[in-house]
MARZA-66710 format. One record per residue (C-alpha): residue in one letter; x, y, z. Coordinates in nm, 4 decimals, always signed. Layout:
TORNU;rest;x;y;z
TORNU;A;X;Y;Z
...
// end
This chain:
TORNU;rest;x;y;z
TORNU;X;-2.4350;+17.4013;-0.8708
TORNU;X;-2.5446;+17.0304;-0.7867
TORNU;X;-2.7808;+16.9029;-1.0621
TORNU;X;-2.7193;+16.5437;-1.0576
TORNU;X;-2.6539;+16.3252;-0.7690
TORNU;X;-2.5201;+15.9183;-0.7887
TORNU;X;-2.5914;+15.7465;-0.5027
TORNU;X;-2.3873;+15.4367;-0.4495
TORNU;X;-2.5706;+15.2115;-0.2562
TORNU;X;-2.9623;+15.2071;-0.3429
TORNU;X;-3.0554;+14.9857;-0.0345
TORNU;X;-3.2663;+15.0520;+0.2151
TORNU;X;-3.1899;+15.3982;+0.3038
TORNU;X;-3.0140;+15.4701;-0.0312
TORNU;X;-3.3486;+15.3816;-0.1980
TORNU;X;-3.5650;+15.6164;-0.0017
TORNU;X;-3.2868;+15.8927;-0.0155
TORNU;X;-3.3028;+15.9047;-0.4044
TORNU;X;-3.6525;+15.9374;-0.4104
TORNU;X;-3.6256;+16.2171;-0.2312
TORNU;X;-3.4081;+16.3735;-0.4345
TORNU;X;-3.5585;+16.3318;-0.6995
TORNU;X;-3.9072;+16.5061;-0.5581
TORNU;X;-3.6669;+16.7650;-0.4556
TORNU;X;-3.5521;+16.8451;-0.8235
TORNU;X;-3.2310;+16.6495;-0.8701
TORNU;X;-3.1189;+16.4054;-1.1433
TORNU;X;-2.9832;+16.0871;-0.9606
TORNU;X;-2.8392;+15.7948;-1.0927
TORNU;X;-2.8428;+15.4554;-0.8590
TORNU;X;-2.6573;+15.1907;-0.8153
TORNU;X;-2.7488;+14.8724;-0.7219
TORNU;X;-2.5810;+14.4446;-0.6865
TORNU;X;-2.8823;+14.3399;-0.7854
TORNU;X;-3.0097;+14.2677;-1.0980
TORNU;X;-3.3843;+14.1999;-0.9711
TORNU;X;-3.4009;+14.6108;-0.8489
TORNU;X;-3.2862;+14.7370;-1.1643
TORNU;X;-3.6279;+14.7955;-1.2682
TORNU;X;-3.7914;+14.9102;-0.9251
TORNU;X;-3.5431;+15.2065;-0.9649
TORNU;X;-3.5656;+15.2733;-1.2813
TORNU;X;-3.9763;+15.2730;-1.2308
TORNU;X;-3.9533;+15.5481;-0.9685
TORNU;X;-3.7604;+15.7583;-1.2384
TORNU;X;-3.3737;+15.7008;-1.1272
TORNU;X;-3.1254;+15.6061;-1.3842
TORNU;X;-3.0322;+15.2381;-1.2642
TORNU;X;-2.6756;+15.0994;-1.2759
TORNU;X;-2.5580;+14.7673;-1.1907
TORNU;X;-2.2277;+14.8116;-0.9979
TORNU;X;-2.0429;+14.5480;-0.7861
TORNU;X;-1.7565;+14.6561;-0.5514
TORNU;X;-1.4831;+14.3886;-0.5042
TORNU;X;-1.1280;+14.3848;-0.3630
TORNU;X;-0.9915;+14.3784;-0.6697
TORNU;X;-1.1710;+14.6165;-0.8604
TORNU;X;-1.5369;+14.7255;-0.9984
TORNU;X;-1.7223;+14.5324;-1.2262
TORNU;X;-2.0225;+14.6981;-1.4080
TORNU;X;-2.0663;+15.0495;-1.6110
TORNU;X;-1.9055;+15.2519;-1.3372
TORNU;X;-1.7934;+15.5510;-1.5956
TORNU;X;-2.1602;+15.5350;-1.7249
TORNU;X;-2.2818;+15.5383;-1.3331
TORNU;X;-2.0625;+15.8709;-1.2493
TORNU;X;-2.0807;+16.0747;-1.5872
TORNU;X;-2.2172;+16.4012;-1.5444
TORNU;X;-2.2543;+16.3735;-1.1872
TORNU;X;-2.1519;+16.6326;-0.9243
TORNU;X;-2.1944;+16.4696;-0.6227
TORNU;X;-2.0902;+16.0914;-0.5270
TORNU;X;-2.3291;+15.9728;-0.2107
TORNU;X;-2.1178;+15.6902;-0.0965
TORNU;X;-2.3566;+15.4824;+0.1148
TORNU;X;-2.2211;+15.1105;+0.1082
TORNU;X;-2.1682;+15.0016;+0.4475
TORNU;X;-1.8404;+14.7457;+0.5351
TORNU;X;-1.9926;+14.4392;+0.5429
TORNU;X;-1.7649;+14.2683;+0.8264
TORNU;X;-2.0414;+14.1660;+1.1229
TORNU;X;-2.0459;+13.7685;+0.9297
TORNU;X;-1.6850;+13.7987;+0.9802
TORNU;X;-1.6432;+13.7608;+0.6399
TORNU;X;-1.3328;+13.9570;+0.6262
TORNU;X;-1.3603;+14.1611;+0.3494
TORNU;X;-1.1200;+14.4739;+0.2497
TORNU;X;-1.3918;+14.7423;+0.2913
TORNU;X;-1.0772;+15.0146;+0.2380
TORNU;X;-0.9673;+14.8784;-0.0825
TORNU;X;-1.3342;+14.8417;-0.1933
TORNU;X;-1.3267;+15.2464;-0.1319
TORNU;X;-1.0265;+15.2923;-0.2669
TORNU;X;-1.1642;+15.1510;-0.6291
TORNU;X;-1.3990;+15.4001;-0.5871
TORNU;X;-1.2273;+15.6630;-0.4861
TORNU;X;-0.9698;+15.5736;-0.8451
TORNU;X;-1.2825;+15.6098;-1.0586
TORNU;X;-1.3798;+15.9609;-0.9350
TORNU;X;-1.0208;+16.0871;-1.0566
TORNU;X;-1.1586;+16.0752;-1.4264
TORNU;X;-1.5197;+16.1688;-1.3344
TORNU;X;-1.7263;+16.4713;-1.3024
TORNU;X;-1.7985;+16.4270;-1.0050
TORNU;X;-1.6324;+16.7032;-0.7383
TORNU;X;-1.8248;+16.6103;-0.4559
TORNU;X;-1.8631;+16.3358;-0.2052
TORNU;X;-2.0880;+16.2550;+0.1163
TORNU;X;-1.9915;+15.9528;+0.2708
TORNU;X;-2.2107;+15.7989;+0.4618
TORNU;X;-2.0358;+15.6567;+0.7919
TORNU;X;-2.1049;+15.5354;+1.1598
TORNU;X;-2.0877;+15.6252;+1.5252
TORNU;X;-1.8804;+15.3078;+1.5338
TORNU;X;-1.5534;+15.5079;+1.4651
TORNU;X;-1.5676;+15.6766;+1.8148
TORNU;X;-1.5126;+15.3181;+1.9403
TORNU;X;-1.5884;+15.2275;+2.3444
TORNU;X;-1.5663;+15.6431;+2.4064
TORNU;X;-1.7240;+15.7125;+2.6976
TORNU;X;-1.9319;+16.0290;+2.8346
TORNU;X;-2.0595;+16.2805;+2.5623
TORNU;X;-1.9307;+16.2197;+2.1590
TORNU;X;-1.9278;+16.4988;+1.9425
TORNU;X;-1.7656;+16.5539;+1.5856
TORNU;X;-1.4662;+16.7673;+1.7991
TORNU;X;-1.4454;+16.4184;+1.9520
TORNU;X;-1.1163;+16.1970;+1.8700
TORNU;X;-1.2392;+15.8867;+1.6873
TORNU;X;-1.0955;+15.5621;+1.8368
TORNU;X;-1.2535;+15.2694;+1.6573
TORNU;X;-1.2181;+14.8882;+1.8445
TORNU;X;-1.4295;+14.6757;+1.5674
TORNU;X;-1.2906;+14.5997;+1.2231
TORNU;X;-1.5252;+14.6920;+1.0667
TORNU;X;-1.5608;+15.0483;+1.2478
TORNU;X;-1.1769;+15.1081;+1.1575
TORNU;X;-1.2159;+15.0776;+0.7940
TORNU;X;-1.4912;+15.2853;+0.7889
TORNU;X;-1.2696;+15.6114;+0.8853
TORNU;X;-1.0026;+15.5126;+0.7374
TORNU;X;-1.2085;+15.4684;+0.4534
TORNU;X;-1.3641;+15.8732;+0.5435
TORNU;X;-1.0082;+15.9375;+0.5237
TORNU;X;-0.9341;+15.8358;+0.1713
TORNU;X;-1.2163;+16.0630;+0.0336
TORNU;X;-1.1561;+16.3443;+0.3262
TORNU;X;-0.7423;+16.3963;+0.2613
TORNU;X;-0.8147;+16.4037;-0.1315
TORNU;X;-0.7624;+16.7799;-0.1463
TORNU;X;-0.9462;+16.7593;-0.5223
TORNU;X;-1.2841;+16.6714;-0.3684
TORNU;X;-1.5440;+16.8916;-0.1306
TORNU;X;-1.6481;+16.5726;+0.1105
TORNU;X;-1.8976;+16.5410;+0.3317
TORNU;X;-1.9439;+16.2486;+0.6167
TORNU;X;-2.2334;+16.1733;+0.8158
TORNU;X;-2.2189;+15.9423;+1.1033
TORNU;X;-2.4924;+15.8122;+1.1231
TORNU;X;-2.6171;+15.5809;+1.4957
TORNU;X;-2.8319;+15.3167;+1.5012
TORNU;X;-3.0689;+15.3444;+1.2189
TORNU;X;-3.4609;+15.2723;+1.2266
TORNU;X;-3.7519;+15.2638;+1.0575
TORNU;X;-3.9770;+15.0420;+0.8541
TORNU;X;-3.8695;+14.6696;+0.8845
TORNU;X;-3.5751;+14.7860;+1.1280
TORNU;X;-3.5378;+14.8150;+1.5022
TORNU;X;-3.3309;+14.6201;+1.6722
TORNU;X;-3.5918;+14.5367;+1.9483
TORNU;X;-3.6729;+14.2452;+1.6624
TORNU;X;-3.3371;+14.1042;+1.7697
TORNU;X;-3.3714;+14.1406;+2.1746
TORNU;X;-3.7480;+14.0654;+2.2146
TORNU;X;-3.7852;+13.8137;+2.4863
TORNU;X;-3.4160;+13.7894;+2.6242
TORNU;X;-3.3218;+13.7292;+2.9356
TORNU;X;-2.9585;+13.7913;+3.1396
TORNU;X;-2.9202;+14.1112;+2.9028
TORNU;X;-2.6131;+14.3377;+3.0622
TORNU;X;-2.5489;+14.7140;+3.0494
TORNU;X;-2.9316;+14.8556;+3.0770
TORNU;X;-2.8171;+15.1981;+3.2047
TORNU;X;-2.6583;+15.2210;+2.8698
TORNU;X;-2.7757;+15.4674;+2.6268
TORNU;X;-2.9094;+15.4677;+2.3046
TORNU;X;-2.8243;+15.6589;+2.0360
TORNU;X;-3.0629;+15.6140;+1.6965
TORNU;X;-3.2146;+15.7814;+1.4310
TORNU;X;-3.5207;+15.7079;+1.2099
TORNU;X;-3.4657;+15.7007;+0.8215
TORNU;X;-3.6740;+15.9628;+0.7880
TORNU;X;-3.4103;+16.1795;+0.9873
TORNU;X;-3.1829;+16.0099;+0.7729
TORNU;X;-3.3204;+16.1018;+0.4187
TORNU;X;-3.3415;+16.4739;+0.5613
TORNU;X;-3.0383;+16.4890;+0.6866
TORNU;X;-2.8664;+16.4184;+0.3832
TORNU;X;-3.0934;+16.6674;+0.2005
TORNU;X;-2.9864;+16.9660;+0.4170
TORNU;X;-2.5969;+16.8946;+0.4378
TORNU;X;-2.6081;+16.8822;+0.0462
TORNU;X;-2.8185;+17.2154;-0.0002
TORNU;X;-2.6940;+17.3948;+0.2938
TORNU;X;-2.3219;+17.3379;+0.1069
TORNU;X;-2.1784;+17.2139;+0.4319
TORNU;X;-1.8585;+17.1243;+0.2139
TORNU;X;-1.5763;+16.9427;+0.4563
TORNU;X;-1.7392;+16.9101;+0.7545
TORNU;X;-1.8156;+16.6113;+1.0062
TORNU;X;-2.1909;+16.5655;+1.1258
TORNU;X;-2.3003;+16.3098;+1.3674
TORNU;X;-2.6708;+16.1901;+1.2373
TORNU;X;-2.8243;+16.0767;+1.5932
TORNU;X;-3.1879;+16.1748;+1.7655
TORNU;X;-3.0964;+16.4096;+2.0844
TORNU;X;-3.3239;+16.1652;+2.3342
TORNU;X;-3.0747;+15.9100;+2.4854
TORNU;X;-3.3412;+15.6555;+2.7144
TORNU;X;-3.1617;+15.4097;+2.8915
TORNU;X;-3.1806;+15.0629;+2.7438
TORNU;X;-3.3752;+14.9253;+2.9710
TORNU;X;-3.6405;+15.1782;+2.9820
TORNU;X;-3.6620;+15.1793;+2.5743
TORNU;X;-3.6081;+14.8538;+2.4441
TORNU;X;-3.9374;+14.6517;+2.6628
TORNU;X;-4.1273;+15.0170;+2.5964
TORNU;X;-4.0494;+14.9279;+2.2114
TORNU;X;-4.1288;+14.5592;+2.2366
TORNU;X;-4.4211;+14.6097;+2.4127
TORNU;X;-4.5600;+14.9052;+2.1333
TORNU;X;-4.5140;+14.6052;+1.8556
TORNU;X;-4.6484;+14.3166;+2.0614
TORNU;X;-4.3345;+14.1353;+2.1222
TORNU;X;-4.2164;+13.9783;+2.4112
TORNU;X;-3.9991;+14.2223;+2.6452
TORNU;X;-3.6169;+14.1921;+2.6701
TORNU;X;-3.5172;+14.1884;+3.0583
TORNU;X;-3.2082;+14.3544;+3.1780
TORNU;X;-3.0253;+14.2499;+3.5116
TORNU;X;-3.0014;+14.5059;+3.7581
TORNU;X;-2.7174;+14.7571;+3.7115
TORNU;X;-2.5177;+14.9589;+3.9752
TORNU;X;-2.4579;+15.2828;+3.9397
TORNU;X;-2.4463;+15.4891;+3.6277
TORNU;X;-2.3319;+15.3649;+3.2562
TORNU;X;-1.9840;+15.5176;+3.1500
TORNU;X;-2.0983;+15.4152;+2.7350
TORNU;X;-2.1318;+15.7065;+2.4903
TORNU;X;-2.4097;+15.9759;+2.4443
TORNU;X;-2.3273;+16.0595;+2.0604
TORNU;X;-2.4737;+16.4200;+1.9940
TORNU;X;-2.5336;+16.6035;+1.6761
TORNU;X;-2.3529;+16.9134;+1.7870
TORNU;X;-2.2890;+17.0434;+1.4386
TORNU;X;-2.6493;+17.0230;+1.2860
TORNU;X;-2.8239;+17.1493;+1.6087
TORNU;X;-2.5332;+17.4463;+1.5916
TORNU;X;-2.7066;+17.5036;+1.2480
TORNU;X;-3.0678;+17.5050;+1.4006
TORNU;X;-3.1379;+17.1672;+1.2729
TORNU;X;-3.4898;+17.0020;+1.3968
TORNU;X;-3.5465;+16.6400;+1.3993
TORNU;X;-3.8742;+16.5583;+1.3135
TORNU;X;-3.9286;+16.1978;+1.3276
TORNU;X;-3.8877;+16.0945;+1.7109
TORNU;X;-3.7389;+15.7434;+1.7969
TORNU;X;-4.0494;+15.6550;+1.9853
TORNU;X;-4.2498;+15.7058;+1.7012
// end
């Protein structure tokens, strides 16, 4: 039985997550780089950690962070979009090390829709992923190293775009012109979806399964973005004209809608 949860990765969706499940009865432990938010989570009544994840190893009270723990919430994303360059897989693999001498037995990992790469037509978890980014390749091979580990239950949610307060990537396209592929559509998911996601993987025991995290509406970029711009008084991107219909990915969330899974919180909210 899962009593206490670690969540690596108290940002802004780990934050929120551990919040709620701590409302929801658990014991969770946080971590967080910064020294600055080691009070603000220990004030909402989560056992604060200070961990830092490097290529070479882990520097801060990691044994202290997992003891007593059952479940691991990996949620640490790669990092690579400043083209830094960064080993994302060895990061995991440190991780990974440190649960061999920890109580902890299981693991949700907290991945992307980026691992199914340029696929085209309807995505599902039966679908074969075939990442094309960097940083979407060492984020299943990093699923992998936690997945093949025949010593721990794990969990991975794939989680599309995400949104919700402060986020939307309308921000970043308000008032752009020339913008291609506007038949393409979206696939998204509030945090709130997020948060409850998470919540009914762990308590429905899902152990060793794959679950895409995305809302079922799909709008066509250029019927959702200017909506979206236009609800927060921004500037509308414009799309050129596109022929015929888009060939990009509708990612669907086959496996929680198989286990009558609602989503609550709609992406036009």
């Amino acid at each position: 039985m899962i009593k206490t949860i670690a969540i690596l990765g108290c940002g802004w969706l780990g934050f929120p997550l551990a919040k709620a499940l701590l409302e929801a009865g658990y014991v969770v432990y946080g971590s967080t780089t910064s020294e600055e938010k080691l009070g603000q989570l220990s004030q909402s009544g989560i056992k604060a950690f200070r961990i830092l994840l490097g290529e070479t190893g882990i520097a801060g009270p990691m044994e202290d962070f997992l003891e007593g723990a059952q479940l691991l919430v990996i949620n640490v994303p790669p990092g690579l979009r400043g083209g830094g360059g960064e080993d994302y897989v060895r990061k995991m693999a440190a991780v990974h090390k440190a649960l061999t001498s920890s109580t902890v037995s299981r693991v949700l990992f907290v991945s992307s829709t980026s691992v199914y790469g340029d696929s085209a037509g309807t995505v599902t978890e039966a679908t074969l992923p075939a990442p094309v980014t960097a940083s979407g390749r060492q984020v299943l091979e990093a699923e992998k190293c936690f997945r093949d580990d025949p010593d721990l239950q794990t969990i991975v949610v794939r989680f599309g775009g995400l949104i919700g307060p402060g986020r939307h990537p309308v921000t970043h396209l308000a008032g752009k012109k020339g913008l291609r592929n506007g038949n393409a559509p979206v696939n998204l998911i509030h945090l709130d979806d997020c948060i409850h996601l998470v919540k009914t993987v762990i308590e429905g025991g899902h152990w060793g399964q794959v679950f895409n995290g995305v809302f079922p509406a799909h709008p066509a970029k250029c019927e959702y973005y200017p909506r979206e711009a236009l609800k927060r008084n921004l500037p509308p991107p414009h799309y050129e004209p596109s022929r015929g219909p888009s060939n990009s990915k509708i990612v669907i969330s086959k496996n929680f809608l198989t286990n009558n899974y609602s989503f609550f919180t709609s992406i036009s909210s």
